[in-house]
C-alpha positions as CSV (number, residue, x, y, z in Angstrom):
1,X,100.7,113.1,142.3
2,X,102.1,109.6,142.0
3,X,100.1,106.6,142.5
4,X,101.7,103.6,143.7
5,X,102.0,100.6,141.9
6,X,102.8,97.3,143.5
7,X,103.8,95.8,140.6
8,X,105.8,97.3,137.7
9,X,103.9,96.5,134.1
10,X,106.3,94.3,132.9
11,X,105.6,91.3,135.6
12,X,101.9,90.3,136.4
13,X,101.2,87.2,139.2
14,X,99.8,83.6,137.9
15,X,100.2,79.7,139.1
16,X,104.1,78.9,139.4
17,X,105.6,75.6,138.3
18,X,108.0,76.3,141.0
19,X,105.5,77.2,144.4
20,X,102.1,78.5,144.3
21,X,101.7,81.5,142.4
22,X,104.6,83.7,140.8
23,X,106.1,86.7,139.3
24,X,105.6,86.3,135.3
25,X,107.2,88.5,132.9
26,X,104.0,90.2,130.4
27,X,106.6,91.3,128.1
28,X,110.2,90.9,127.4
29,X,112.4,92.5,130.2
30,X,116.2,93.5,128.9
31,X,119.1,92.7,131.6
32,X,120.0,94.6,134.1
33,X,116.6,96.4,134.4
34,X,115.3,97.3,137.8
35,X,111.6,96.3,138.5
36,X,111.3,97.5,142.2
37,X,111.6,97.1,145.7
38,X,111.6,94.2,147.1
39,X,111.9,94.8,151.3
40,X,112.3,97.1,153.7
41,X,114.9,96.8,156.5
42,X,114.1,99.3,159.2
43,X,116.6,98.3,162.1
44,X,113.5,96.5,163.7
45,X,111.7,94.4,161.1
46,X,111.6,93.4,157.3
47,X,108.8,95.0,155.1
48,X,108.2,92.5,152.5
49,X,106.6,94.6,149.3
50,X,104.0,92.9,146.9
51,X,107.0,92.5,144.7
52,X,108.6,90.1,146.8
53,X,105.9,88.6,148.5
54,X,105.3,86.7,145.0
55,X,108.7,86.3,144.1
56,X,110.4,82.2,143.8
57,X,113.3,81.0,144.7
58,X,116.0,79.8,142.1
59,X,119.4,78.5,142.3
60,X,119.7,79.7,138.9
61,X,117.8,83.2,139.2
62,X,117.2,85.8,136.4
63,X,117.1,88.4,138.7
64,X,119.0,89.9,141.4
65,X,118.6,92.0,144.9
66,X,120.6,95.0,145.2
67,X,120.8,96.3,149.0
68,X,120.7,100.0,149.4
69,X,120.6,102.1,152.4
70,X,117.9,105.2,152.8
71,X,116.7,107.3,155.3
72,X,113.6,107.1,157.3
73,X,111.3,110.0,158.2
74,X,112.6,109.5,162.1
75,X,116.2,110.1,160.8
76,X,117.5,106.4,161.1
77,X,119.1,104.4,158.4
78,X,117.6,101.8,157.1
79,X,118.1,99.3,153.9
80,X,116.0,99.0,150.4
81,X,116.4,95.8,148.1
82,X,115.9,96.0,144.8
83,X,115.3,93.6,141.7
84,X,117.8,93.6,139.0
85,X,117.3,91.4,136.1
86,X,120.7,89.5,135.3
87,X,119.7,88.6,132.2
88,X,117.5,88.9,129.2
89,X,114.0,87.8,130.4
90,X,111.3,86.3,128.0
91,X,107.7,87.2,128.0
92,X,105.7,84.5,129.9
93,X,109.4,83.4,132.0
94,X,108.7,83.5,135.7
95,X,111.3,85.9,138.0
96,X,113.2,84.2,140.3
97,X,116.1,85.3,142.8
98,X,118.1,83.6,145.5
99,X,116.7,83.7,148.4
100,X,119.3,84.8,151.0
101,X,117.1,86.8,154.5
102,X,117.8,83.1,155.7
103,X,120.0,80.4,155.6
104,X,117.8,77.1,155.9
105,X,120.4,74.7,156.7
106,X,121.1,77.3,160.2
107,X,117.7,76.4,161.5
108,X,117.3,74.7,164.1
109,X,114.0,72.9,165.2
110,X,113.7,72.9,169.4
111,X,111.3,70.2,170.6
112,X,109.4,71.3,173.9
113,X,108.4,67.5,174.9
């Protein structure tokens, strides 16, 4: 039997320099290492995972999302992301990624008065 983990043992979650708390590597992480899922895409909503509820946004990020599709128990496609590290990371170095579910500079604010 597995147990689930919500984090994998290389990252643990403290303060962030860059927002509230964040992802920090325990232990050096080599490139191109995957450290989990990220979201869920079901059709219907996004399932954000305890992975990426912590994660920060860089515009120089370490690590990566990698979309890939999988099948639901009901059949229907859906998508996974998953973190990839682009590079080398050093113990104590917090994980960042692009964020990109959104595009700030498409919202637009509707005033009701």
């Amino acid at each position: 039997m597995k147990t689930y983990k919500p984090l994998p043992s290389s990252v643990t979650i403290e303060p962030s320099e860059i927002h509230g708390l964040g992802l920090v590597a325990i232990q050096d992480i080599l490139p191109n290492t995957s450290l989990g899922i990220t979201h869920y895409f079901t059709g219907f909503e996004v399932i954000r995972t305890p992975l990426g509820g912590f994660g920060n946004h860089s515009d120089d990020p370490n690590c990566r999302k990698k979309r890939l599709p999988f099948f639901t128990d009901y059949g229907e496609i859906g998508n996974k992301w998953m973190l990839i590290t682009n590079r080398y990371i050093h113990q104590g170095e917090e994980i960042t990624w692009k964020y990109d579910f959104y595009n700030p500079k498409k919202i637009v604010i509707k005033s009701t008065t």
